[in-house]
N, C-alpha and C positions, 0 to 999 in steps of 0.2 A: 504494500500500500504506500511504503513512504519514496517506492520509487517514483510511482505513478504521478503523486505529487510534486516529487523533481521536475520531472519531466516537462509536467505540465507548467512551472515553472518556467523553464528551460524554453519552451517552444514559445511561450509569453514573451520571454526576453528578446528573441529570435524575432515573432514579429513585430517586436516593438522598434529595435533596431533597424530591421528592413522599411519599415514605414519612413525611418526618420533620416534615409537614403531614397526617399522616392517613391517605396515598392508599397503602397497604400493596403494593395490586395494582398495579404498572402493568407495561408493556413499552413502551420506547421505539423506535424505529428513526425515524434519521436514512437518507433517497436525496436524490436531486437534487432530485427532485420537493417537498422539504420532510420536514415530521417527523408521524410518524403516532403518538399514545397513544394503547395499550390498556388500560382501567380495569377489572380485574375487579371489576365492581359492574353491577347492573341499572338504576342510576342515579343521577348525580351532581345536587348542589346547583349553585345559578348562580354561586356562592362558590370552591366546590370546581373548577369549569369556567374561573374568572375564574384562578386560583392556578394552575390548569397550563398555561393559556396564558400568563401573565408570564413562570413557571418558564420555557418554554420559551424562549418570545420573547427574555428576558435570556442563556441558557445556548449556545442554538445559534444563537442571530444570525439571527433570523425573522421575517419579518411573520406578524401572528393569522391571514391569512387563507393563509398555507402550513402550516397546523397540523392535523390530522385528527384528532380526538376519535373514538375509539370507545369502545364500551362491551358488555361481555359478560357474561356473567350465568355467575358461578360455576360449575363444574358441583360438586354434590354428592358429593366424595371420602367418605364415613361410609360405613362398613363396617356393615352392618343383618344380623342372621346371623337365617335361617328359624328358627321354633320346629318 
């Protein structure tokens, strides 16, 4: 239990940090398996990809190559009312 808390911790700091470099969307999750980021954007710079892998690598104690980058494409919340 008191990993889970870490963790959650942990993924907290992750997107706090990443916000505060630009990256407004993210969702972290930390498993065993490594750390997965969800970036709502249809596409990141190799800048922006470079900056969440350090983030992370420095935060959860990771190699780059346990890191999952995904990327999702907004969905359009706007309220559009028929004429």
């Amino acid at each position: 239990m008191m990993a889970m808390a870490e963790n959650a911790q942990i993924e907290s700091d992750i997107e706090s940090i990443l916000e505060t470099k630009g990256l407004a969307q993210t969702l972290v999750t930390i498993s065993e398996n490594g750390v997965e980021v969800l970036v709502g954007s249809d596409s990141i710079s190799d800048a922006e990809k470079a900056q969440i892998e350090d983030t992370v690598k420095r935060k959860a104690d990771v190699e780059i190559s346990d890191i999952v980058i995904s990327l999702m494409n907004p969905v359009n919340t706007e309220v559009v009312e028929e004429p």
